[in-house]
C-alpha positions as CSV (number, residue, x, y, z in Angstrom):
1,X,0.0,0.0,0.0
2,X,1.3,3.4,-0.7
3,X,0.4,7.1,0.5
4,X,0.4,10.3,-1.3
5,X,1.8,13.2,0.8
6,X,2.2,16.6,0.4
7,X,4.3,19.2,2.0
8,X,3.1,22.9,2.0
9,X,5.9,24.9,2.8
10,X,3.9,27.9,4.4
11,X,4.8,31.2,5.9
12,X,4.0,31.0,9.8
13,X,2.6,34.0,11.2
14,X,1.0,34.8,14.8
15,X,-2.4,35.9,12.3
16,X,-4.1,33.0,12.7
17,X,-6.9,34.0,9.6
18,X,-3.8,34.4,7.6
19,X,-2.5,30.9,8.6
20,X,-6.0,29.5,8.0
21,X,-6.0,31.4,4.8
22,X,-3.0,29.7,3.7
23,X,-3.4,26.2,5.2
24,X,-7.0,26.3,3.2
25,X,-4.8,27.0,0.1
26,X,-2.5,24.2,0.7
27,X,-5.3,21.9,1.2
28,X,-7.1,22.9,-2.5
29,X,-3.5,22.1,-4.0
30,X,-3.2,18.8,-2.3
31,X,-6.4,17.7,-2.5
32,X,-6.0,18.8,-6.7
33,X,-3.1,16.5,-6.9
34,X,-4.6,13.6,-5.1
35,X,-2.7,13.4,-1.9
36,X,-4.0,11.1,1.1
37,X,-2.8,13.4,3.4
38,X,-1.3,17.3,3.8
39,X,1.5,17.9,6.0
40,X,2.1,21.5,7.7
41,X,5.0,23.2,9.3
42,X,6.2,23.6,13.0
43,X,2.7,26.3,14.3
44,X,1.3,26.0,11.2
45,X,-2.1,27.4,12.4
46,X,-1.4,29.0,16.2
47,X,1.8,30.8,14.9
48,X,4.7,29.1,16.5
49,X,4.5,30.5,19.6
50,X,3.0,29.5,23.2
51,X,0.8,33.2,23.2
52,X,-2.0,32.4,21.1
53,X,-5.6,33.0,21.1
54,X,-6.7,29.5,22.7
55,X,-10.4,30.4,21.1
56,X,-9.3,31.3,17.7
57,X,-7.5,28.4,17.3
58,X,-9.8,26.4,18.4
59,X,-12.1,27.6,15.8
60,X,-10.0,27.5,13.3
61,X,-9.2,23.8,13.8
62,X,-12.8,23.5,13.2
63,X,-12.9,25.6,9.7
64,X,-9.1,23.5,8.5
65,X,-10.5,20.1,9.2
66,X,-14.2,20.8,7.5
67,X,-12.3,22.1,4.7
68,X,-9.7,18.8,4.5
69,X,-12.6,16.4,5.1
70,X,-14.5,18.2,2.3
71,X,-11.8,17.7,0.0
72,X,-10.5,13.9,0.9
73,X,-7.6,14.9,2.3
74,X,-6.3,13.7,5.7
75,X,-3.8,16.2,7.7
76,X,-0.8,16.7,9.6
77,X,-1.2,19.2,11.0
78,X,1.1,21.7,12.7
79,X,-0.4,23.7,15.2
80,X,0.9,24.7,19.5
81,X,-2.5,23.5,21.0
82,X,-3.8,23.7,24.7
83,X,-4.8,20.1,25.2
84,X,-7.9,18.6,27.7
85,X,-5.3,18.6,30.5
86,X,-4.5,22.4,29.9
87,X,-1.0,21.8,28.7
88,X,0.3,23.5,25.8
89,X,1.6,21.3,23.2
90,X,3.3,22.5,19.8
91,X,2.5,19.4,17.9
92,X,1.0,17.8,14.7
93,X,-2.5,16.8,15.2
94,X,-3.5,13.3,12.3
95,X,-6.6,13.5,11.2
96,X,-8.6,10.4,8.6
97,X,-9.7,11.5,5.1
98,X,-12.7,11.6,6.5
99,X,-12.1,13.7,9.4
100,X,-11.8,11.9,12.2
101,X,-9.2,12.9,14.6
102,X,-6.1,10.3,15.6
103,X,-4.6,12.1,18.2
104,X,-1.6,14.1,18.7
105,X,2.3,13.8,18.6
106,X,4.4,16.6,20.8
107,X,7.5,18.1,20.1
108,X,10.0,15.9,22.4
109,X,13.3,17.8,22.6
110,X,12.7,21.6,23.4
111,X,14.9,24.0,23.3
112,X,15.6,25.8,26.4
113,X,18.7,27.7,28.2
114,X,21.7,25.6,30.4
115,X,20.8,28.0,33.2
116,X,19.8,27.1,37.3
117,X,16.5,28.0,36.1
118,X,16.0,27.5,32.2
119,X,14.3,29.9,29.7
120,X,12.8,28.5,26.6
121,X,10.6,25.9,25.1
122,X,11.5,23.7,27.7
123,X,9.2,26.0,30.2
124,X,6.3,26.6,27.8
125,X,5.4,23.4,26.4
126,X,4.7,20.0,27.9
127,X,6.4,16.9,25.8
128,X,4.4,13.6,25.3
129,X,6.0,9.8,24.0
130,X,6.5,9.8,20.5
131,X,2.9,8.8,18.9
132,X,1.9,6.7,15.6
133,X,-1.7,6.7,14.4
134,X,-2.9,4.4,11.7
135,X,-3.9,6.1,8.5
136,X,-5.1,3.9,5.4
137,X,-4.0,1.0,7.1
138,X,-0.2,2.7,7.1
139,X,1.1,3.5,10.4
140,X,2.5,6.8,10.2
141,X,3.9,9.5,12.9
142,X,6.1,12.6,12.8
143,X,8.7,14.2,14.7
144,X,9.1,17.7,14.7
145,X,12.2,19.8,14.1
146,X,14.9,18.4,16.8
């Protein structure tokens, strides 16, 4: 069995109608070349940054994956996200052709400063196990930038 996947290589921004603008965009090109499944940089929808709009991102989850499960395309989706257990995770959220969600994998290895008391990504996001969802009947997982 084989998967089609694209990359979009977006401009990240802390506008999050912008990022949905674009992400909608990458989504029309993938699903016009036939692609199983869209993958999105590092804060791809939030802005990569722990200071986001927790509402607005939220809602615009909501208007990305209508607009993927309207076109057939499944997503990887790059996005910081403040999970059930309020922790903020910068992540890729899987999500089916159709939709459904898979579940989340976190960025492991944050950067942060050597210092008594560090400064960094290590202090603003939490850090899961690495995660692998099945999608088509393909396991498939990502890691992101470390």
């Amino acid at each position: 069995m084989t998967l089609k996947v694209c990359g979009a290589q977006l401009d990240i921004t802390r506008d999050i109608d912008q990022n949905i603008h674009n992400i909608v965009g990458a989504i029309d090109r993938a699903g016009q070349q036939g692609a199983d499944i869209l993958l999105t940089p590092e804060g791809s929808l939030s802005g990569y940054t722990p200071e986001f709009d927790r509402d607005r991102v939220e809602t615009a989850l909501e208007i990305v994956t209508s607009h993927a499960q309207a076109h057939g395309v499944g997503l990887a989706l790059g996005t910081c996200f403040v999970e059930p257990d309020e922790m903020c995770y910068n992540q890729i959220r899987f999500y089916a052709k159709d939709g459904a969600y898979l579940g989340f994998h976190s960025k492991i290895l944050r950067c942060g400063t050597m210092e008594p008391v560090p400064r960094g990504e290590v202090t603003q996001y939490a850090a899961t196990q690495l995660q692998t969802f099945e999608f088509e009947g393909i396991t498939v997982g990502g890691l992101i930038c470390n």
